[in-house]
MOPAC internal coordinates of N, CA, C and O (Angstrom, degrees):
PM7 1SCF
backbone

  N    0.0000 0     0.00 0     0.00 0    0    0    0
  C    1.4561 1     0.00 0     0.00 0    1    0    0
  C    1.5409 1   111.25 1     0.00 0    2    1    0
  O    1.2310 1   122.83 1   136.21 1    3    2    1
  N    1.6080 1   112.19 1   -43.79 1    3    2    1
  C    1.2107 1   115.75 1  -176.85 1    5    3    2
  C    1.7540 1   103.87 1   -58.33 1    6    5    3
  O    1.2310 1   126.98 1   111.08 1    7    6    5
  N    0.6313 1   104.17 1   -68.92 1    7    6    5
  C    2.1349 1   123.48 1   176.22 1    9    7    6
  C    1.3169 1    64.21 1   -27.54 1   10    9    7
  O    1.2310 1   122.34 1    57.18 1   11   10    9
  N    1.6198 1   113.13 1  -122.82 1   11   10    9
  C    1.1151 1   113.20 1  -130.21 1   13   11   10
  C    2.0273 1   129.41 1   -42.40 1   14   13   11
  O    1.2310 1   115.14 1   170.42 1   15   14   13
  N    1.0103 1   126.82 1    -9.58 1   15   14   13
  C    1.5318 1   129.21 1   170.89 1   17   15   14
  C    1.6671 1    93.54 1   -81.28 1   18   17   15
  O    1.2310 1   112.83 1   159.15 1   19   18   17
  N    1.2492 1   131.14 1   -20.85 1   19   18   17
  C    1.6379 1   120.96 1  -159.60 1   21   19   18
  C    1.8276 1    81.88 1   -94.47 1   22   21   19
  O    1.2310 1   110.62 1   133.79 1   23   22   21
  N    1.0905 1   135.23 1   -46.21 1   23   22   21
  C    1.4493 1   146.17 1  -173.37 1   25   23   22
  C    1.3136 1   110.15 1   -49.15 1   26   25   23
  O    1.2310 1   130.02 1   135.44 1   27   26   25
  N    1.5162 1    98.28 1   -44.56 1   27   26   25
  C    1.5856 1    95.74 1   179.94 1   29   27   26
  C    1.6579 1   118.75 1  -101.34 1   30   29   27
  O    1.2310 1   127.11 1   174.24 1   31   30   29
  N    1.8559 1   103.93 1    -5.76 1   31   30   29
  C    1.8817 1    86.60 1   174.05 1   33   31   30
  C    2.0050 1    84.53 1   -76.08 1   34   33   31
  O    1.2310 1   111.37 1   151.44 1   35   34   33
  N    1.4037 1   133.86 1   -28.56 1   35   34   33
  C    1.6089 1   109.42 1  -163.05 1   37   35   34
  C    1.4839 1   113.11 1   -72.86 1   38   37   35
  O    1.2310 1   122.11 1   173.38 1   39   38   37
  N    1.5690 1   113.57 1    -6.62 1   39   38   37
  C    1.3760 1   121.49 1   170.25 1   41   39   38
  C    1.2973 1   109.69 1   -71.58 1   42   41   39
  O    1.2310 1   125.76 1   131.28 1   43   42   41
  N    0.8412 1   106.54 1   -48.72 1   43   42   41
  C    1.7563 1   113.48 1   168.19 1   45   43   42
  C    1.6919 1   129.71 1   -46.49 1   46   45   43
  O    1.2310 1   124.24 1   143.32 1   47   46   45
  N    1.4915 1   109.47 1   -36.68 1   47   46   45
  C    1.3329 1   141.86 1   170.90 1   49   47   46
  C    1.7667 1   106.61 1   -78.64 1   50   49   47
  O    1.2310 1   108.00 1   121.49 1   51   50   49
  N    1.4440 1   140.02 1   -58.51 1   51   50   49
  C    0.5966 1   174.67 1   -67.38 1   53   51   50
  C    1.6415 1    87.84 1  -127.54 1   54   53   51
  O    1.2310 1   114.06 1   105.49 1   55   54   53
  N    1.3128 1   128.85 1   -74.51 1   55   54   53
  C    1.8274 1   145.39 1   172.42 1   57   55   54
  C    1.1131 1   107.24 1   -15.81 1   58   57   55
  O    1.2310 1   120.00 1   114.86 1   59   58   57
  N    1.9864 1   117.61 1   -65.14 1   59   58   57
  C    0.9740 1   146.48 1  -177.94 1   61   59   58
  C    1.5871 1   120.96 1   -42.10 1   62   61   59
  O    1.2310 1   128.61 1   107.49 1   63   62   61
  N    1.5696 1   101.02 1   -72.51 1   63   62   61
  C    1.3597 1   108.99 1   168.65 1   65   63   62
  C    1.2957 1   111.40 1   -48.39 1   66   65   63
  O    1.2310 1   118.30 1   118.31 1   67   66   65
  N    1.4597 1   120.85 1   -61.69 1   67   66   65
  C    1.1462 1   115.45 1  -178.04 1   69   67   66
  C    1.4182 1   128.83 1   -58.74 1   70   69   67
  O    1.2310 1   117.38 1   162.75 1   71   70   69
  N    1.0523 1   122.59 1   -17.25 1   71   70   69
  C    1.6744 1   128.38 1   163.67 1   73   71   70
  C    1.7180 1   121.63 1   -57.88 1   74   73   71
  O    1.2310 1   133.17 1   157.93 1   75   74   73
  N    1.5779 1    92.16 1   -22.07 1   75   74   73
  C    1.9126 1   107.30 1   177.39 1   77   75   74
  C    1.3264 1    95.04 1  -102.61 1   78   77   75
  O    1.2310 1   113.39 1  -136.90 1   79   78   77
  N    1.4303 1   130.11 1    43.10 1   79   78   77
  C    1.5285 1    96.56 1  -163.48 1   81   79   78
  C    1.2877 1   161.54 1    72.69 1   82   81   79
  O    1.2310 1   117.60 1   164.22 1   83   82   81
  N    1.3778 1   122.17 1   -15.78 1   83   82   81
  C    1.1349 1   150.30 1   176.14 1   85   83   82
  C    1.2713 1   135.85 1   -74.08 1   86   85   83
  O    1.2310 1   118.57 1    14.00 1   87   86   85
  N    1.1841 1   120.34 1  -166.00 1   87   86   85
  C    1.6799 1   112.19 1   161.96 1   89   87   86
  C    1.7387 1    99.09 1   170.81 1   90   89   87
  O    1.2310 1   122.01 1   -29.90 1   91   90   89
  N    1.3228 1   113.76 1   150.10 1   91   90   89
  C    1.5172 1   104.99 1   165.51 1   93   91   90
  C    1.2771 1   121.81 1  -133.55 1   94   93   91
  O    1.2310 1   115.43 1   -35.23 1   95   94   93
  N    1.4201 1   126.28 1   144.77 1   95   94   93
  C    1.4523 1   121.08 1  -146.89 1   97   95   94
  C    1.7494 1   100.20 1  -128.80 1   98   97   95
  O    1.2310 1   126.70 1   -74.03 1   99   98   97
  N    1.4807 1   104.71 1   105.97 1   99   98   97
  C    1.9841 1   100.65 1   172.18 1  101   99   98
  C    1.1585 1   127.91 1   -68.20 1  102  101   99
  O    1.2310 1   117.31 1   -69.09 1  103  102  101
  N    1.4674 1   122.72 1   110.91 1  103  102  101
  C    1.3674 1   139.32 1  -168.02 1  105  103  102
  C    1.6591 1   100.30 1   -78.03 1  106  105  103
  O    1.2310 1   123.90 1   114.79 1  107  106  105
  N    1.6769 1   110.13 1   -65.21 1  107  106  105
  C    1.7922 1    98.45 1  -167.38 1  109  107  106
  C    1.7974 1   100.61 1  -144.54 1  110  109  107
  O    1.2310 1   122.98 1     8.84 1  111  110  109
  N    0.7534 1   111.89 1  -171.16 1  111  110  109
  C    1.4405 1   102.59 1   176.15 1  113  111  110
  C    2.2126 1    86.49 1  -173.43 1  114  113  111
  O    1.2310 1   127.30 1   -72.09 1  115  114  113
  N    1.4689 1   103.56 1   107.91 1  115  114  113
  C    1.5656 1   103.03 1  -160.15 1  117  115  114
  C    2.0611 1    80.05 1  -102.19 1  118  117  115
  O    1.2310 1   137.57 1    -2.21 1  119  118  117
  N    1.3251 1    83.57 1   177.79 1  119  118  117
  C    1.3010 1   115.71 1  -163.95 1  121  119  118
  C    1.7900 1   111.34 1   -71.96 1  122  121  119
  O    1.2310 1   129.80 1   157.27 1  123  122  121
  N    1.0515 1    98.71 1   -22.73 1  123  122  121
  C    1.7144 1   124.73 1   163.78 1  125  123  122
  C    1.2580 1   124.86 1   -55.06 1  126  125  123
  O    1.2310 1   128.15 1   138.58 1  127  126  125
  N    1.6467 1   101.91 1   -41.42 1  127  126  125
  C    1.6868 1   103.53 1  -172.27 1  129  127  126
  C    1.5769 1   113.30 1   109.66 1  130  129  127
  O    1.2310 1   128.46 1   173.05 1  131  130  129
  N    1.2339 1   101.31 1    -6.95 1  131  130  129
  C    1.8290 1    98.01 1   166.85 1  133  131  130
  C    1.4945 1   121.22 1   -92.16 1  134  133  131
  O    1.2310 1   117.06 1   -46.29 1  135  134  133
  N    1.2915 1   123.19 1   133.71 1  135  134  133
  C    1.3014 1   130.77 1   173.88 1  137  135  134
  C    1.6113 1   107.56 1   -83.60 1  138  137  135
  O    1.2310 1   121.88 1   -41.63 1  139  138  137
  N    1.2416 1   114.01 1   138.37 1  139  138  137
  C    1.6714 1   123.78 1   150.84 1  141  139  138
  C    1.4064 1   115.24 1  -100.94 1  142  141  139
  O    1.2310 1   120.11 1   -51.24 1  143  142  141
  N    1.1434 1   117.40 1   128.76 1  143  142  141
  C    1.6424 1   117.49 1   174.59 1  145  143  142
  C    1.6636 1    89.67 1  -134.46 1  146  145  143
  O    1.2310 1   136.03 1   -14.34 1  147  146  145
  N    1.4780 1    86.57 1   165.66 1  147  146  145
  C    1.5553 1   108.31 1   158.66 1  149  147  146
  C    1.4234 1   115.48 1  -138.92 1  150  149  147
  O    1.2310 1   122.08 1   -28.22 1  151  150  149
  N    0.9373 1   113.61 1   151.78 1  151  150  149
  C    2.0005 1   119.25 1  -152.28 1  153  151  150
  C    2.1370 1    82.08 1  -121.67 1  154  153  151
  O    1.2310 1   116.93 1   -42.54 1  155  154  153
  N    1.0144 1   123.44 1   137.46 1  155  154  153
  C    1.4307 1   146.98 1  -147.18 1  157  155  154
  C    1.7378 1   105.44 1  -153.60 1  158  157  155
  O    1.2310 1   130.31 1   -42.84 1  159  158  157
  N    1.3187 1    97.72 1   137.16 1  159  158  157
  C    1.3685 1   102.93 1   163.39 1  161  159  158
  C    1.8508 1   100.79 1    88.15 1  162  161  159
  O    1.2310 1   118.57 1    41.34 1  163  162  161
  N    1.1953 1   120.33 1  -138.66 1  163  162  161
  C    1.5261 1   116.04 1   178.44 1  165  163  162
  C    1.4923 1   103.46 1   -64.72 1  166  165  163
  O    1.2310 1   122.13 1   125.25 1  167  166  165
  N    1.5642 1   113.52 1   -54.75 1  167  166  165
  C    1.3891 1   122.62 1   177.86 1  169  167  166
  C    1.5665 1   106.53 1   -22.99 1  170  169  167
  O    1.2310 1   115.11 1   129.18 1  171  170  169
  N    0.9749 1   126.89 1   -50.82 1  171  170  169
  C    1.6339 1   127.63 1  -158.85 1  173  171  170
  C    1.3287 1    98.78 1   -74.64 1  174  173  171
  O    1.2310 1   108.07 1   149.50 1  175  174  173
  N    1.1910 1   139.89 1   -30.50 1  175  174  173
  C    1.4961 1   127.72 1  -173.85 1  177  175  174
  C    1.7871 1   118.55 1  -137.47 1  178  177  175
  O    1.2310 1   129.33 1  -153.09 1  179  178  177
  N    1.7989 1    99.62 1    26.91 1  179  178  177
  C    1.1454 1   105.98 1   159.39 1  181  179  178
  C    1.5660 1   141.64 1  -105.34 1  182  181  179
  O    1.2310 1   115.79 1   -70.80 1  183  182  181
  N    1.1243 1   125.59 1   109.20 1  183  182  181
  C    1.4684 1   150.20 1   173.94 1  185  183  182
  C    1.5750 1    97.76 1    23.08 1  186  185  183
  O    1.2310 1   127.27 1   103.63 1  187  186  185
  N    1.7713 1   103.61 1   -76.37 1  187  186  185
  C    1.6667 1   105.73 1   167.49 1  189  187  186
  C    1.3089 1   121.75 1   -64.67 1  190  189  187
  O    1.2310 1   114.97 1  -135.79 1  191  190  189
  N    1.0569 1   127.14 1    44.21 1  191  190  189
  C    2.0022 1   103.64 1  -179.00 1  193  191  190
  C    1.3982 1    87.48 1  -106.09 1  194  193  191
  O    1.2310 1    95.55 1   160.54 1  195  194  193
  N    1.7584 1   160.49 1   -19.46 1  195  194  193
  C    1.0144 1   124.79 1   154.28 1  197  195  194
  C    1.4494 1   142.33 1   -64.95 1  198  197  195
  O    1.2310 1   125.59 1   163.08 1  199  198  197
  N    1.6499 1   106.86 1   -16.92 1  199  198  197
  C    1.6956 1   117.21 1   142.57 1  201  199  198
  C    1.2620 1   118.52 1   -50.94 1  202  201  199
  O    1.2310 1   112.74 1   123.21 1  203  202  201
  N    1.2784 1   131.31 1   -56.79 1  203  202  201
  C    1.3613 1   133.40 1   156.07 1  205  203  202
  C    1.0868 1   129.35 1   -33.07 1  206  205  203
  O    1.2310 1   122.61 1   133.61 1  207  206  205
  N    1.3768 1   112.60 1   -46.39 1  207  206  205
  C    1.4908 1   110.41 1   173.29 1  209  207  206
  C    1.4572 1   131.90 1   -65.96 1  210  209  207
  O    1.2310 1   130.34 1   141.74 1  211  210  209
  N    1.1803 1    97.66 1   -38.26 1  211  210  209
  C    1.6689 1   127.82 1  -178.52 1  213  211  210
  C    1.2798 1   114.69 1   -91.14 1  214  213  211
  O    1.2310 1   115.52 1   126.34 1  215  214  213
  N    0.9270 1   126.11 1   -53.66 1  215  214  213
  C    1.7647 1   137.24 1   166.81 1  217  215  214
  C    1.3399 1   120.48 1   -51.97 1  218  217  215
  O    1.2310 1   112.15 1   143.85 1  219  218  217
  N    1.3666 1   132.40 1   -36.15 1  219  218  217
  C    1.3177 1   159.07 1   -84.37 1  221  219  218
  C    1.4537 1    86.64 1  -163.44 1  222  221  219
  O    1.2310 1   140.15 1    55.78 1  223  222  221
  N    1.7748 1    78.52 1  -124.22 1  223  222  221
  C    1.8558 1   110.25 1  -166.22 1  225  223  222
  C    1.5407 1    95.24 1   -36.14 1  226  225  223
  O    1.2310 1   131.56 1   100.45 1  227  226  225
  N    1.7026 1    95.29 1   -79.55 1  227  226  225
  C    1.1836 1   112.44 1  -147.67 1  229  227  226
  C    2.0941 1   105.38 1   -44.04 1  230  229  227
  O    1.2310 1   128.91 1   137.35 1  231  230  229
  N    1.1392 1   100.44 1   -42.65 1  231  230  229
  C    1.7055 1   102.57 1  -170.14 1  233  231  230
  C    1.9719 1    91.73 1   -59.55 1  234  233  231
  O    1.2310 1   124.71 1    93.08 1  235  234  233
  N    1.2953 1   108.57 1   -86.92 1  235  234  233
  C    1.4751 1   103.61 1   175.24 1  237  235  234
  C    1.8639 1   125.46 1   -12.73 1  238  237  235
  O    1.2310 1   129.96 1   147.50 1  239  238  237
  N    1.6586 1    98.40 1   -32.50 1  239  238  237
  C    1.6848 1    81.67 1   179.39 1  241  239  238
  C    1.6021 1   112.14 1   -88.03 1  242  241  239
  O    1.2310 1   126.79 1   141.07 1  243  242  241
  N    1.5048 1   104.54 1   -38.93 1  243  242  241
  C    1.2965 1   115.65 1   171.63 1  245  243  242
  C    1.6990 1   122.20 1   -35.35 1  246  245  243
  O    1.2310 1   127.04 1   121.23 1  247  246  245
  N    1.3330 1   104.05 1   -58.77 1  247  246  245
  C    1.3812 1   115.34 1   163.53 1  249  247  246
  C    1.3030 1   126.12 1   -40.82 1  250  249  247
  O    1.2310 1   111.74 1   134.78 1  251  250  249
  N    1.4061 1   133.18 1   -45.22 1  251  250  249
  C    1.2993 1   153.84 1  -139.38 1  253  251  250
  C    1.7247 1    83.00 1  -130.51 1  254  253  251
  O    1.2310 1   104.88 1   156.61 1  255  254  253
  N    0.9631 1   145.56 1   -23.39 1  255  254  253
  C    1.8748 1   143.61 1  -174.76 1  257  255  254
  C    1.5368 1   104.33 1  -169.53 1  258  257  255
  O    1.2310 1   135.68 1   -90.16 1  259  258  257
  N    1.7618 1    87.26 1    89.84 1  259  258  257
  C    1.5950 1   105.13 1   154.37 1  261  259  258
  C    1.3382 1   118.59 1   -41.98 1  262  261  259
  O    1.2310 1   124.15 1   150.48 1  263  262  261
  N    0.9340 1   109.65 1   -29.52 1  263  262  261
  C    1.8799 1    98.75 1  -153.26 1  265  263  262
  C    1.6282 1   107.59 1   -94.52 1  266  265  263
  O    1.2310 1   123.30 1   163.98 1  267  266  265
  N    1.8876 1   111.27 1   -16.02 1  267  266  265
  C    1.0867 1   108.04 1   150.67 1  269  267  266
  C    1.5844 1   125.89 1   -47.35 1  270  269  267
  O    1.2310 1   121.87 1   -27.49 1  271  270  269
  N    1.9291 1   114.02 1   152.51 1  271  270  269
  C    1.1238 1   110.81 1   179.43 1  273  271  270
  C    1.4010 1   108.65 1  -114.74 1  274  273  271
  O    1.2310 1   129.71 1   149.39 1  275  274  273
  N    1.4646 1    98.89 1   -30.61 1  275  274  273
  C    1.7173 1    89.09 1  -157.73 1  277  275  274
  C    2.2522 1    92.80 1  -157.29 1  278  277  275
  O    1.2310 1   126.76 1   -40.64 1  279  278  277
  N    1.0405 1   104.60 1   139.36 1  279  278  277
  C    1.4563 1   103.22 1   167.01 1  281  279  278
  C    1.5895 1   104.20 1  -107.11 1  282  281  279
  O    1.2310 1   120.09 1   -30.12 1  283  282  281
  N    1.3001 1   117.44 1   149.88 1  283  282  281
  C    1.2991 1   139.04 1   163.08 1  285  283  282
  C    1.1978 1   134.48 1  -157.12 1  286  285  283
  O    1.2310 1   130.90 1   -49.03 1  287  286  285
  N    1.7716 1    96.57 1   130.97 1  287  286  285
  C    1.9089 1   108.63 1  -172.99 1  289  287  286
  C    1.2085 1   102.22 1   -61.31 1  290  289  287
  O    1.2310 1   124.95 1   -28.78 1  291  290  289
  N    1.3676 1   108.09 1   151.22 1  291  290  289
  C    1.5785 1   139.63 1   174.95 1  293  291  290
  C    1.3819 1   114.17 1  -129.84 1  294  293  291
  O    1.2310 1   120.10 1   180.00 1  295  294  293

């Protein structure tokens, strides 16, 4: 259940990144509340993608799933 609401706020995200090139890919989403992603494409080896991640993803899922705690690249 969790996956799938986290699947669809990065679908939501998803345009964006991809308009820079990018893309982001959901690795796990554990029972805890931490997300794994991996950021792909420019995302993966650009300067900002931990602003991105944190600024970004991570705020957008939080918002959209309280019960998330924390996102982290993989």
């Amino acid at each position: 259940m969790l996956k799938e609401k986290v699947e669809k706020v990065l679908n939501e995200l998803r345009p964006f990144l991809q308009s820079e090139g990018g893309n982001v890919e959901l690795v796990d989403v554990s029972e805890n509340g931490i997300v794994k992603v991996r950021l792909t494409g420019a995302c993966g080896c650009c300067p900002m993608s931990t602003y991105t991640l944190k600024m970004g993803i991570e705020q957008k899922i939080k918002e959209a799933i309280p019960e998330i705690k924390e996102v982290k690249q993989v």
